[in-house]
C-alpha positions in Angstrom: -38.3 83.2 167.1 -38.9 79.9 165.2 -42.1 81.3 163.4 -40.2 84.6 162.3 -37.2 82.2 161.1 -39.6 80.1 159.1 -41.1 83.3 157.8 -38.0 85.0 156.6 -37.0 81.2 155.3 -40.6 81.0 153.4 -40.2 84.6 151.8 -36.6 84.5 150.3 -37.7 81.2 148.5 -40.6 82.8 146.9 -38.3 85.8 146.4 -36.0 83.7 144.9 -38.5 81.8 142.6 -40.3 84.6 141.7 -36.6 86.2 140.3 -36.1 85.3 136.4 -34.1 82.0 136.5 -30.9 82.6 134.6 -30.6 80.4 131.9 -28.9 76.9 132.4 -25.3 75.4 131.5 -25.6 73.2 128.7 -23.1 72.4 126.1 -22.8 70.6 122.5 -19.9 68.4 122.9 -19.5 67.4 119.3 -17.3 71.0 119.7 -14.7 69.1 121.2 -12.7 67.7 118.2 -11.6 64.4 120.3 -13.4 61.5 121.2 -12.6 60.6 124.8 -11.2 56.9 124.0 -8.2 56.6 126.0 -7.2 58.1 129.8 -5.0 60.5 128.4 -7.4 62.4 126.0 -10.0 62.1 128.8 -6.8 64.3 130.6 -6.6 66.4 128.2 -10.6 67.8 127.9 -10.8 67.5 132.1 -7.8 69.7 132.1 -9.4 72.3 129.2 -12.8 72.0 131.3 -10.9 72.8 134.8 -8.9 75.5 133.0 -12.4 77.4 131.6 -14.0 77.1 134.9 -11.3 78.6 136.6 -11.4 81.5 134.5 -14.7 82.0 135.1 -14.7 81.7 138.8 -11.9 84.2 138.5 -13.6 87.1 136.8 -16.9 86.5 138.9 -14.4 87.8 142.0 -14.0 91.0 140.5 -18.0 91.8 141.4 -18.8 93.1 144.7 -21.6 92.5 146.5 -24.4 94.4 144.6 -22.5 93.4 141.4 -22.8 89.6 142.2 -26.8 90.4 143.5 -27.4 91.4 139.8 -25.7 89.0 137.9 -27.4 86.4 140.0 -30.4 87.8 139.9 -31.3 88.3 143.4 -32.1 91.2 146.0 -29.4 90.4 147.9 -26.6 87.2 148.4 -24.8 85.6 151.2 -21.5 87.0 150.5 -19.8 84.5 153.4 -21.2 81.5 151.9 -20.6 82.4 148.3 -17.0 82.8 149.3 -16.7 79.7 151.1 -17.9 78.3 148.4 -15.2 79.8 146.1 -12.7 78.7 147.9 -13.5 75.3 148.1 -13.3 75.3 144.4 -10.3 76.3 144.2 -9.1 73.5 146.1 -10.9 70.6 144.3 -9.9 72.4 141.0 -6.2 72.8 141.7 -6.7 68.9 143.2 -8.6 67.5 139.9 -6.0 69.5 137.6 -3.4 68.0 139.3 -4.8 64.3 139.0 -5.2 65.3 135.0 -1.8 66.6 134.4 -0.2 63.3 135.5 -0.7 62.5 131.8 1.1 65.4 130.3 4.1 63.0 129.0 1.6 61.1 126.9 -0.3 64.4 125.6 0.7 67.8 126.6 -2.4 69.8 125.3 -3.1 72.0 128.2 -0.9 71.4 130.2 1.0 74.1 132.4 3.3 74.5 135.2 0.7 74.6 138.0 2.1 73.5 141.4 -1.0 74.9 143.5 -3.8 77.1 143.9 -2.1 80.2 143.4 -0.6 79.1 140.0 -4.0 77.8 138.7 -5.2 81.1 139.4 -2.2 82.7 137.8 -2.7 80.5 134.5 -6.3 80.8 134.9 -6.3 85.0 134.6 -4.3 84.7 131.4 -5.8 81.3 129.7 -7.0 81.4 126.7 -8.0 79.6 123.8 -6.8 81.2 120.4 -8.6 80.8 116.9 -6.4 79.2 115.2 -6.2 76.3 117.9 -7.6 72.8 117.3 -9.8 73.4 119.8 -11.3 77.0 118.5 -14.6 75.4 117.3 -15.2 74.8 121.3 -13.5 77.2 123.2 -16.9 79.9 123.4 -19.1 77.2 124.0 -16.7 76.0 126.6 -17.1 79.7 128.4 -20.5 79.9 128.0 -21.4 76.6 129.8 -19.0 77.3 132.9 -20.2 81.2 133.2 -23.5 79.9 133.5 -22.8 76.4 135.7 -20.7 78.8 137.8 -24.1 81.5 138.1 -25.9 78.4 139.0 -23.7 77.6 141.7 -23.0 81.1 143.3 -27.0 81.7 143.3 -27.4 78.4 145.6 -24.4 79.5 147.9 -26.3 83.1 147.8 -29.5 81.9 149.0 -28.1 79.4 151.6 -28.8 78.7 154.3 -32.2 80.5 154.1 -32.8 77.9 151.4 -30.5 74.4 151.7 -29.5 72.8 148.5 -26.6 70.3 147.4 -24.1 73.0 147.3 -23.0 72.7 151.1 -22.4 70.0 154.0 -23.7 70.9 157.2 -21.5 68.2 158.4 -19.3 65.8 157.5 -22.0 63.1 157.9 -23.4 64.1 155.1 -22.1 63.0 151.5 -21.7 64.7 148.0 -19.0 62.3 146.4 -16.5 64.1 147.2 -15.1 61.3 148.9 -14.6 59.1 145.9 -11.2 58.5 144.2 -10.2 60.2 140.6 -12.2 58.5 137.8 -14.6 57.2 139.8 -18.6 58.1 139.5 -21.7 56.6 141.0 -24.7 56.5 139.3 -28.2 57.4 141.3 -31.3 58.1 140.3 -34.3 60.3 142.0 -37.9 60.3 142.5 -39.3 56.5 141.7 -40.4 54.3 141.5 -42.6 54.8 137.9 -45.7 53.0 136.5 -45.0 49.4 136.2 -43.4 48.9 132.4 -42.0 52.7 132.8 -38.6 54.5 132.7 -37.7 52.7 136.3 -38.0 49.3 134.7 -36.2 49.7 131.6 -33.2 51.8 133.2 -32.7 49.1 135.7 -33.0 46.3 133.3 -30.7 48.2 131.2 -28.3 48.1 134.1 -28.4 44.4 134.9 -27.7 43.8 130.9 -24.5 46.0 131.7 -23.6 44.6 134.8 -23.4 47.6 136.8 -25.2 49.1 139.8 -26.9 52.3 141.1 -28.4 53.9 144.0 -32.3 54.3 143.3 -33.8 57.2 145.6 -37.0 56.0 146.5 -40.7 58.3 147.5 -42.1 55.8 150.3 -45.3 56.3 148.9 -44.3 55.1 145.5 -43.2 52.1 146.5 -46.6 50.9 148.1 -49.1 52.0 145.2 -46.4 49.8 143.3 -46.4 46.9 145.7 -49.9 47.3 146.1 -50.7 47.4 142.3 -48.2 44.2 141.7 -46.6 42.3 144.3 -43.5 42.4 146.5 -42.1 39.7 144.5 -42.5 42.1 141.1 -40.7 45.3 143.4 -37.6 43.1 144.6 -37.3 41.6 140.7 -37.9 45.5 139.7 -34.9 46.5 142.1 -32.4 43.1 141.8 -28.7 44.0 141.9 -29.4 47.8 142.9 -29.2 50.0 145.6 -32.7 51.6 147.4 -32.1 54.9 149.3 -35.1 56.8 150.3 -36.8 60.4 149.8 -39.3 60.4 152.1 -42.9 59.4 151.5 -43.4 62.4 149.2 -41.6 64.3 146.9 -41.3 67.7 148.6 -38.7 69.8 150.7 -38.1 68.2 154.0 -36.6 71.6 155.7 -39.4 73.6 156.8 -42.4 70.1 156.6 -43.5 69.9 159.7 -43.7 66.2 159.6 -40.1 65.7 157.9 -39.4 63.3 160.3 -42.5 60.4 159.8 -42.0 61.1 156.2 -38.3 59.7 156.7 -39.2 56.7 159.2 -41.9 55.5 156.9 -40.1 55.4 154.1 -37.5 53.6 155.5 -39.8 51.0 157.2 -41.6 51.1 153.7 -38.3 50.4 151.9 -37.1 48.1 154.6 -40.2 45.9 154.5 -40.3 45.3 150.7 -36.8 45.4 149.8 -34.7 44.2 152.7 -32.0 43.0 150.5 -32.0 46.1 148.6 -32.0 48.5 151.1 -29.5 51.0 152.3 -29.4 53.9 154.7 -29.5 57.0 152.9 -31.0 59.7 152.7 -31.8 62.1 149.7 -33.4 65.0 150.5 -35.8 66.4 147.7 -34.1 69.6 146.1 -31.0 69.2 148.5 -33.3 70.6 151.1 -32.9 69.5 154.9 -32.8 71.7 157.9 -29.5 72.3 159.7 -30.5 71.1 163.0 -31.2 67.3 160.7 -27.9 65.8 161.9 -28.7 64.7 165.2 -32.1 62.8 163.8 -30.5 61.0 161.0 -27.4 59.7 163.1 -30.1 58.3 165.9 -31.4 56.7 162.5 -28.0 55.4 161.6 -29.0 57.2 158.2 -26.7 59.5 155.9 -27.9 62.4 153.9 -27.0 61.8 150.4 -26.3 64.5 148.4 -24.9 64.8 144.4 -22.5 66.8 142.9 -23.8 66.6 138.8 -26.4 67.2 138.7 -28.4 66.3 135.0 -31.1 68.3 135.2 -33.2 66.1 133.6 -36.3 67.4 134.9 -35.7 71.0 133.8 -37.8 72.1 130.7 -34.7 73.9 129.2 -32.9 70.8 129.1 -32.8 67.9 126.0 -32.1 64.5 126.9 -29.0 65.1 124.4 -27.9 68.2 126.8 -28.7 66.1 130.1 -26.1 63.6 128.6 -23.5 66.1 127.7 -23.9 68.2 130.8 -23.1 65.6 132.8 -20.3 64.3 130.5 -18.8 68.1 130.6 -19.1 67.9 134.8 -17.3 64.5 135.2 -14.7 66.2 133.0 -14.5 69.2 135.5 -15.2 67.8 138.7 -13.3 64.1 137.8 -15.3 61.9 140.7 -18.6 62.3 142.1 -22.6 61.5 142.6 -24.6 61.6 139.8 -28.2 62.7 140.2 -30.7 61.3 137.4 -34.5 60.8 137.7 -35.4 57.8 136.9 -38.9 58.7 136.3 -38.4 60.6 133.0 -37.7 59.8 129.9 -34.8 61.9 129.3 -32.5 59.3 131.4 -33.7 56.4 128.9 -31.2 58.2 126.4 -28.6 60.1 128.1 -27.6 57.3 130.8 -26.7 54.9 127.6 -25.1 58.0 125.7 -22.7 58.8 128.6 -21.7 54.7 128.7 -20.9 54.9 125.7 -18.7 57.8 125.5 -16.8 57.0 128.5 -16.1 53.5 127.9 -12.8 53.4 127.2 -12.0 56.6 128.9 -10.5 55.4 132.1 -13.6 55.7 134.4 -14.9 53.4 136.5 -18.5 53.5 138.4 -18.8 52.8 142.0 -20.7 50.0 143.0 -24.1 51.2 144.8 -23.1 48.9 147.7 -19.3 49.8 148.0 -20.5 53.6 148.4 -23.3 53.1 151.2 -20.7 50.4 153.5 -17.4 53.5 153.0 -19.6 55.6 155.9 
């Protein structure tokens, strides 16, 4: 039985890579004609942003099941997790909408009378942006980005659990950001460490200088050839006033590896060894994939699985660094709290982690400190 599972398991994920990958959500935000420089007006493009995604998710309802296949570009979907999915974004829209239209007496630009779910989806089906508006210029880039971030989402849902991926909890051990407060983001960053004098070194040095903190997600592996190569006194200096979550010894999917679990207990030793100061007990599995019987393992561990909810998608091909920056801008706008997933190993952070400070710096935000986030278990 467990052969055939990891059979069926093995085939839809080369089914699923072998399908034409849609193309991704990204967005130019110099559409939007405001800069986001107070609360309100960060209000004001969080409610636009909430408003176009709920239109979208709207119309993709209409599709039945072979409809939704197609458009996704798959042989077949998981229609019970895509609608469980669905329905938990209708909740943390209508939530997130209702945390930006607390500003509506300051700035009443998209702003409706929406008292729950039922009225978003009322003002959703009939929202529109017209072309005389101020905000014309970005209102079809607007749609374009949330069709395709919604395709994006619906396609993991389709696929899971045959394939696990940030998109759903298998318990409430696990994390996403959910969890944070409105306004409030933490920074994290995948796949490290680099070469010594790399993209690791100059975005945590660039951290320090702005007196903030992330969560590095370290490969066990990584972090010996760079101890080995330089010292333990060179990897704590590397790491000093950040977080250090693990990966695993290698980068690669931890649900079907047979050895999942060494690669998790020597990376933690690993991490624990070298950077006991630094250290905290989380757990990122590589693509968002873990298998669903994981729980019980990682709570004998006292460890947390760590998953993201932006995602930047700085290693993707199709992406810039300019469009990793504004994707991710665009997201905190829609989703108003959560986990940022960088990789601190390519370039493309260098540019859009100091881009997104500076465009949210006097937005109302705030970013979670690394350590706050691993001690609120």
């Amino acid at each position: 039985m467990r052969i055939a599972f990891i059979f069926v398991a093995a085939l839809l994920s080369v089914l699923a890579q072998a399908a034409p990958q849609p193309p991704v959500a990204t967005i130019d935000r110099s559409t939007w004609p405001e800069q986001l420089n107070t609360p309100a007006l960060f209000d004001v493009a969080s409610r636009a942003e909430i408003l176009t995604f709920s239109r979208a998710l709207l119309a993709s309802e209409a599709l039945d099941e072979a409809g939704l296949a197609t458009r996704l570009g798959l042989k077949q979907v998981n229609l019970v997790s895509v609608n469980q999915l669905r329905q938990r974004l209708w909740q943390r829209l209508w939530q997130n909408f209702d945390f930006a239209q607390q500003s509506c007496g300051q700035d009443a630009s998209f702003c409706y009378a929406i008292e729950d779910v039922p009225g978003l989806r009322e003002q959703a089906g009939k929202f529109e942006v017209g072309a005389d508006s101020f905000y014309a210029h970005w209102a079809e880039p607007a749609r374009t980005f949330h069709e395709r971030y919604l395709d994006e989402q619906l396609r993991k849902a389709a696929l899971f659990p045959q394939i696990a991926s940030e998109v759903e909890r298998y318990s409430d051990l696990e994390r996403n950001g959910d969890e944070l407060n409105d306004r409030l983001f933490l920074l994290t960053f995948d796949g490290g460490p680099g070469p010594v004098g790399g993209y690791t070194d100059a975005l945590a040095h660039y951290l320090r200088r702005q007196k903030m903190s992330a969560t590095f997600f370290v490969l066990g592996n990584s972090v010996q050839q760079r101890r080995d190569r330089t010292s333990v006194g060179d990897l704590r200096t590397l790491y000093e006033g950040q977080c250090v979550g693990v990966q695993g010894w290698q980068y690669r999917s931890h649900s079907q590896w047979r050895d999942w679990q060494d690669s998790v207990l020597r990376s933690v030793a690993q991490v624990q060894g070298d950077l006991p100061d630094n250290f905290v007990p989380l757990f990122r599995p590589p693509y968002g994939q873990r298998g669903a019987d994981s729980q019980a393992f990682f709570s004998s561990q006292q460890l947390q699985v760590a998953l993201w909810d932006i995602d930047a998608l700085d290693t993707n091909s199709q992406v810039t660094a300019e469009q990793s920056g504004q994707r991710v801008l665009t997201l905190m706008l829609l989703w108003r709290r959560g986990v940022i997933a960088f990789h601190d190993t390519q370039a493309k952070a260098q540019t859009a982690v100091p881009w997104l400070m500076q465009q949210t710096a006097q937005s109302g935000i705030g970013w979670e400190d690394c350590e706050d986030f691993a001690e609120s278990r």
